[in-house]
C-alpha positions as CSV (number, residue, x, y, z in Angstrom):
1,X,103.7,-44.0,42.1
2,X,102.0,-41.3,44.7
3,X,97.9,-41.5,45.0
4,X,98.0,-38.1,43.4
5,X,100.1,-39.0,40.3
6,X,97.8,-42.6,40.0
7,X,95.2,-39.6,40.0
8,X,96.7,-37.5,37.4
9,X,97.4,-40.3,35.2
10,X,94.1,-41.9,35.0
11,X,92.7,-38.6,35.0
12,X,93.0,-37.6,31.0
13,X,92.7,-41.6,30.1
14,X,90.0,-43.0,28.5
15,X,86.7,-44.4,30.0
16,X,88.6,-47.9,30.4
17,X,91.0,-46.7,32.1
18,X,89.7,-44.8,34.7
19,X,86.6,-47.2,35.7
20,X,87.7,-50.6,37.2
21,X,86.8,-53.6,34.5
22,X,83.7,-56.2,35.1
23,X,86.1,-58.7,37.3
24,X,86.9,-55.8,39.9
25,X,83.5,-55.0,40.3
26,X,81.9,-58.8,40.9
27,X,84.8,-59.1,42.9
28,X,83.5,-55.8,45.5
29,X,79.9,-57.1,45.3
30,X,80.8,-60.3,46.9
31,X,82.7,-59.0,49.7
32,X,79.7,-56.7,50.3
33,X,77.5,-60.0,49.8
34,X,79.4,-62.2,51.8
35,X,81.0,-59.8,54.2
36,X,84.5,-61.4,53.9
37,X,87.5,-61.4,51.2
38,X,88.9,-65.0,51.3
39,X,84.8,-66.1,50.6
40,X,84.8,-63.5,47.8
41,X,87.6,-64.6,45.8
42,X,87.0,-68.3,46.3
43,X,83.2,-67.2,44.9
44,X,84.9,-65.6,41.6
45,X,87.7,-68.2,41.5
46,X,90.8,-66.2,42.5
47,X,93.3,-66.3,45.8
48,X,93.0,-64.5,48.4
49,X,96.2,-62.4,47.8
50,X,95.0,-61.8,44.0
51,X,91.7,-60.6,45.1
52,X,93.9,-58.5,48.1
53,X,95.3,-57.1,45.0
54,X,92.5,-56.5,42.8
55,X,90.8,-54.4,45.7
56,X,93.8,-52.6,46.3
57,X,94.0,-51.6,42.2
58,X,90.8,-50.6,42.0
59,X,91.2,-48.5,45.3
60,X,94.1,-46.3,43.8
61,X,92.7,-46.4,40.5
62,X,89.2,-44.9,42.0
63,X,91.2,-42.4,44.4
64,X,89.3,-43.7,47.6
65,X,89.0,-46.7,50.0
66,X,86.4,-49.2,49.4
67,X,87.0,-52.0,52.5
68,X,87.8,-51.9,56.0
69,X,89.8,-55.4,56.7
70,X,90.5,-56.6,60.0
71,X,90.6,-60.0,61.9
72,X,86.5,-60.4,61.9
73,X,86.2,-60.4,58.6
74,X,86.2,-57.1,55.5
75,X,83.6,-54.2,55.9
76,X,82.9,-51.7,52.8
77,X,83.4,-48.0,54.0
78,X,81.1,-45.5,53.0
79,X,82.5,-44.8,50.0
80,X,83.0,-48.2,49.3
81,X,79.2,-49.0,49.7
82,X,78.5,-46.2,47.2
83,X,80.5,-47.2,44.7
84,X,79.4,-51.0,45.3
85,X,75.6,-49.6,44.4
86,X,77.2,-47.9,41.2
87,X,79.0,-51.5,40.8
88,X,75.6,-53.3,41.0
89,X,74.4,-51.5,38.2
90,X,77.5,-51.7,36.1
91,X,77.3,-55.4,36.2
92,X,73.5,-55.7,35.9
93,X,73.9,-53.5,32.6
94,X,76.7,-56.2,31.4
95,X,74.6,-59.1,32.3
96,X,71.9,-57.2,29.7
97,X,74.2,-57.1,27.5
98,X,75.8,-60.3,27.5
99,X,72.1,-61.6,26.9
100,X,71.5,-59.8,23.8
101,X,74.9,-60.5,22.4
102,X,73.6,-64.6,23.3
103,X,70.2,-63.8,21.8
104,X,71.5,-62.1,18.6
105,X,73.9,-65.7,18.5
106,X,70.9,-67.8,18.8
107,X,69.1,-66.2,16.2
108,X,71.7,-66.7,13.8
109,X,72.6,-70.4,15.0
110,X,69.0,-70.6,14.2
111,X,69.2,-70.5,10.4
112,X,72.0,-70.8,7.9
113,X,71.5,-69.5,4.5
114,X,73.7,-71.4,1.5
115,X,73.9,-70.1,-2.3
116,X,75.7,-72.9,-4.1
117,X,76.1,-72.9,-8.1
118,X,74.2,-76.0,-9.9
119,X,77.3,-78.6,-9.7
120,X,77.9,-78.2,-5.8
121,X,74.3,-77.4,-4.9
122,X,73.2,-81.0,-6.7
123,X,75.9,-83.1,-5.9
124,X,78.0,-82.3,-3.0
125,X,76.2,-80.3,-0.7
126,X,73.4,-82.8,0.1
127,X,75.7,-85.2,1.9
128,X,77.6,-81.8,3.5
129,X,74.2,-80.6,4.4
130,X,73.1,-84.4,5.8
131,X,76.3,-83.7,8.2
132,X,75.7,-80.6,9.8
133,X,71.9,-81.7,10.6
134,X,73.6,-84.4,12.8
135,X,75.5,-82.0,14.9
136,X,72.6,-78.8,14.4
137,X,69.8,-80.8,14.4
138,X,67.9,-77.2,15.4
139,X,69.1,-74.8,12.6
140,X,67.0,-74.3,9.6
141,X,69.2,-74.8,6.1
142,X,67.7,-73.0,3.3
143,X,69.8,-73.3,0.0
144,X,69.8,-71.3,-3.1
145,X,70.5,-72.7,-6.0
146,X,72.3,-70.7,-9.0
147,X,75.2,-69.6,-11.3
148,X,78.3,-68.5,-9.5
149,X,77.5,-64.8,-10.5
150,X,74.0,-65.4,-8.9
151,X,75.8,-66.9,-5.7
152,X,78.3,-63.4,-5.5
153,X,75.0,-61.5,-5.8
154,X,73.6,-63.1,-3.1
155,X,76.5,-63.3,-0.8
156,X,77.4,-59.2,-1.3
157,X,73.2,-58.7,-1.0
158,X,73.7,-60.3,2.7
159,X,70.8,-62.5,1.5
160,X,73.4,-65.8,2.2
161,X,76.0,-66.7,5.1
162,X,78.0,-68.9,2.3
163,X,78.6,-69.4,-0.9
164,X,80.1,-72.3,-3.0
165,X,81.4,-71.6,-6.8
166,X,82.8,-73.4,-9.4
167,X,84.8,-70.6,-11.9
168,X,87.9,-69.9,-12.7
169,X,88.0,-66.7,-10.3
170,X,87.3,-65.2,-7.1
171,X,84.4,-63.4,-7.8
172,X,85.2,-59.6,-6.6
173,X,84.5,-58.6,-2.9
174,X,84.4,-62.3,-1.6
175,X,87.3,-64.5,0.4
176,X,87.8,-67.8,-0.3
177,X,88.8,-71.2,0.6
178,X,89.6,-74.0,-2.1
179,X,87.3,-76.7,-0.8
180,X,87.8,-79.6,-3.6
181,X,88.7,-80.0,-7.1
182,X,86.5,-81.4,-10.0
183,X,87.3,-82.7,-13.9
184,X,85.3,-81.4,-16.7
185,X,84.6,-83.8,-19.3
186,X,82.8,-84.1,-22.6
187,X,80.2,-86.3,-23.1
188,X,77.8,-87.8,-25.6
189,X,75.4,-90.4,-26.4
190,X,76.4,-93.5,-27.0
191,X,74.4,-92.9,-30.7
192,X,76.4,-89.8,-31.4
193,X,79.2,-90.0,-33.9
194,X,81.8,-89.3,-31.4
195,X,81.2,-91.9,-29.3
196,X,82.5,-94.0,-32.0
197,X,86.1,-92.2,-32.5
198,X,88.8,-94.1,-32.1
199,X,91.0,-90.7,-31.8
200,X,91.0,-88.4,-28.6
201,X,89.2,-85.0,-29.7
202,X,91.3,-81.8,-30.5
203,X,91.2,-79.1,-28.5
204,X,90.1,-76.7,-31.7
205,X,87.8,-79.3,-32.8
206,X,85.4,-79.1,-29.4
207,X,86.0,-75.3,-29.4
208,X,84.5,-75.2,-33.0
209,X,81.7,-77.4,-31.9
210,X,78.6,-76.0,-31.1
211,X,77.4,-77.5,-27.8
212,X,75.0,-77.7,-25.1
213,X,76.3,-75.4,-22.6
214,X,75.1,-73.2,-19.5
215,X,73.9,-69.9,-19.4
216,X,76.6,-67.5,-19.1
217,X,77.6,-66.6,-15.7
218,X,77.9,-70.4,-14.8
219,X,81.3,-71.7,-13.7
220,X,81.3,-74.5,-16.0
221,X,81.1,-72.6,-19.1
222,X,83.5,-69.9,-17.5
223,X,86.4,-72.7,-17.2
224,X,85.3,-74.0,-20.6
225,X,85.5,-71.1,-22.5
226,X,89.1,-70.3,-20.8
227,X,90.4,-73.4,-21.5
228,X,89.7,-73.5,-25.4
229,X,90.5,-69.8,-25.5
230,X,86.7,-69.6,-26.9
231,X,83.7,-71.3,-28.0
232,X,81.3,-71.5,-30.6
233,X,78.0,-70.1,-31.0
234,X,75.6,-72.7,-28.4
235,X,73.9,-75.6,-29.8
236,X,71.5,-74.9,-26.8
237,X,71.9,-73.0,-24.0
238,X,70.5,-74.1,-20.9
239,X,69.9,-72.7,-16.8
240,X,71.0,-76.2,-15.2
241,X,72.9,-79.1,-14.9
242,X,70.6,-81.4,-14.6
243,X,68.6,-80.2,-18.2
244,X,72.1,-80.1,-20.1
245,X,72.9,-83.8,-19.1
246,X,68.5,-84.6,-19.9
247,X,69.6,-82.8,-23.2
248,X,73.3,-84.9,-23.9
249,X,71.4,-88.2,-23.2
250,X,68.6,-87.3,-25.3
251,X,71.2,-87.3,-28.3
252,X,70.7,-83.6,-28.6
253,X,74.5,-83.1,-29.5
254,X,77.8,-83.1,-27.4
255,X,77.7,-81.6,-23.7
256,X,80.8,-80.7,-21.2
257,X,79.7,-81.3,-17.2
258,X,81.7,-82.0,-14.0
259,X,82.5,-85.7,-13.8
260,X,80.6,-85.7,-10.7
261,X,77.4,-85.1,-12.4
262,X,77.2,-87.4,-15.0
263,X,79.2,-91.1,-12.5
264,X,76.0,-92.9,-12.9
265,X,75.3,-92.3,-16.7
266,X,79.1,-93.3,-17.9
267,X,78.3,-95.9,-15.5
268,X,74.9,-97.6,-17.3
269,X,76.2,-95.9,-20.8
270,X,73.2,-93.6,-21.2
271,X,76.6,-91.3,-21.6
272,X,80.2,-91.7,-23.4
273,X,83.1,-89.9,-22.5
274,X,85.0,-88.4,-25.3
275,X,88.7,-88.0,-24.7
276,X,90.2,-84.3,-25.5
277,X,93.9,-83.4,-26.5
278,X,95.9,-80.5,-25.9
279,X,93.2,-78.7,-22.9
280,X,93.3,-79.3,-19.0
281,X,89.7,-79.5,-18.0
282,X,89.8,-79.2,-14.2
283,X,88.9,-76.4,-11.3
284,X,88.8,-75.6,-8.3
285,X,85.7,-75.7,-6.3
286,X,85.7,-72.7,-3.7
287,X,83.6,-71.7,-0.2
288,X,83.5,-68.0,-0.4
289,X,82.2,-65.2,2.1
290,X,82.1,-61.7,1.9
291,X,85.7,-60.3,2.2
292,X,86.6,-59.6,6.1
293,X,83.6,-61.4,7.2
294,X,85.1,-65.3,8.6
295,X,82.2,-67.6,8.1
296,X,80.9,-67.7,12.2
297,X,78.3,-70.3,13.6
298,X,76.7,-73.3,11.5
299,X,78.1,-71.3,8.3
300,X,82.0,-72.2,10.1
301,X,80.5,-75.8,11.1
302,X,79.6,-76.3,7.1
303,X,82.7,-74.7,5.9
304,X,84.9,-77.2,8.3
305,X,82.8,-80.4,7.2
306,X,83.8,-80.0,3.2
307,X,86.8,-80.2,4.1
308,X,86.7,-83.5,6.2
């Protein structure tokens, strides 16, 4: 291709194509700098023939000569010291750049916001949590604590970086990644009537059952009430897991929570578990993140250590 048709092509291209990229230009400050084209291109990390080549691109792609080479070394011409001042601000405005893009990383490495519902938020993420402090000793982890309705809010209010539920569903507008997978069970105290059955419970008994349940919204009761295809009017109806299990000890009636919340009271007995017929009682527990928007920073660190 003739000068003039390099011309014409870049001509009617965009800006991209008609100014030479950031590598070009550091390359034609250092020969200006250093006065020779072997000491420029071992200074950027390039051969000698590349960076030949790289000067020679940028001089048909700019329609002029930019450096005089001979045996003594490589000398800018006049044009070529012009557009090497035009260079030098180029890459000074990159390098202003490239620190804000660092300092707008830092401030987000800086903090990571979680929204967990109750089961994860209590259970698992303390230990997850634990994890990441070893490897981002500097980031400040604020976690906020809620239903999984309360934990879409927040995600789709940018008011967290990640979310962890426990429903049935994907709640709308979130991505998500199945992170581990938990057992409902029913429980009781050990001075409750069921914990003296001798028979597994029937599904349409416990659905007939008024129980002490979570508020609506919750994942737990979500997965219940799907399961049992409904559920009676609640025996009380209460805003964690912690005051549903204070509540199921107390021998305020029957109570379904995640296995992992009640190990340590089947364990002592302050809690019976009631076998159920005819009903799967598991889930999946989910990381979720608005949809399109890849967890980045600490949030991708926390993401990647529920899984290990």
């Amino acid at each position: 291709m003739s000068e003039k048709e390099e011309r014409e092509r870049t001509a009617g291209g965009t800006l991209a194509h008609r100014v030479p990229d950031l590598g070009a230009l550091e390359l034609l400050l250092a020969v200006a700098r250093l006065g020779s084209l072997g000491a420029a291109a071992r200074e950027v990390g390039i051969t000698q023939p590349a960076a030949s080549s790289r000067i020679r691109s940028m001089e048909r792609q700019l329609g002029v000569a930019l450096v005089d080479r001979s045996p003594r070394g490589s000398r800018l011409t006049d044009a070529g010291a012009l557009v090497t001042d035009w260079a030098r601000r180029v890459v000074e405005a990159a390098e202003a750049f490239d620190a804000g893009a660092q300092a707008l990383r830092d401030r987000r490495d800086s903090r990571l916001r979680v929204a967990a519902s109750m089961t994860i938020a209590e259970y698992l993420l303390p230990g997850w949590l634990l994890a990441l402090r070893a490897q981002r000793p500097d980031t400040a982890v604020s976690l906020l604590a809620g239903n999984s309705a309360a934990v879409a809010e927040r995600l789709l209010a940018d008011e967290a970086d990640l979310g962890f539920v426990e429903g049935l569903t994907v709640p709308h507008g979130l991505d998500s990644a199945v992170i581990a997978h938990d057992r409902l069970i029913v429980v009781v105290a050990p001075a409750h009537p069921w914990a003296r059955r001798r028979r597994p419970l029937a599904a349409e008994e416990l659905a007939a059952t008024p129980l002490i349940l979570r508020e609506r919204g919750s994942g737990t009761r979500q997965v219940l009430d799907a399961a049992l295809g409904g559920l009676a009017r609640p025996l009380i109806e209460l805003s964690s897991t912690t005051a549903v299990k204070a509540s199921a000890v107390s021998a305020a009636g029957p109570a379904v929570l995640s296995e992992l919340a009640v190990r340590e009271e089947l364990a002592i007995r302050r809690l019976v578990s009631i076998p159920v017929d005819g009903v799967a009682l598991r889930r999946d527990l989910r990381a979720v993140w608005p949809t399109g928007h890849r967890p980045t920073g600490p949030a991708r660190e926390l993401l990647s250590l529920t899984r290990g």
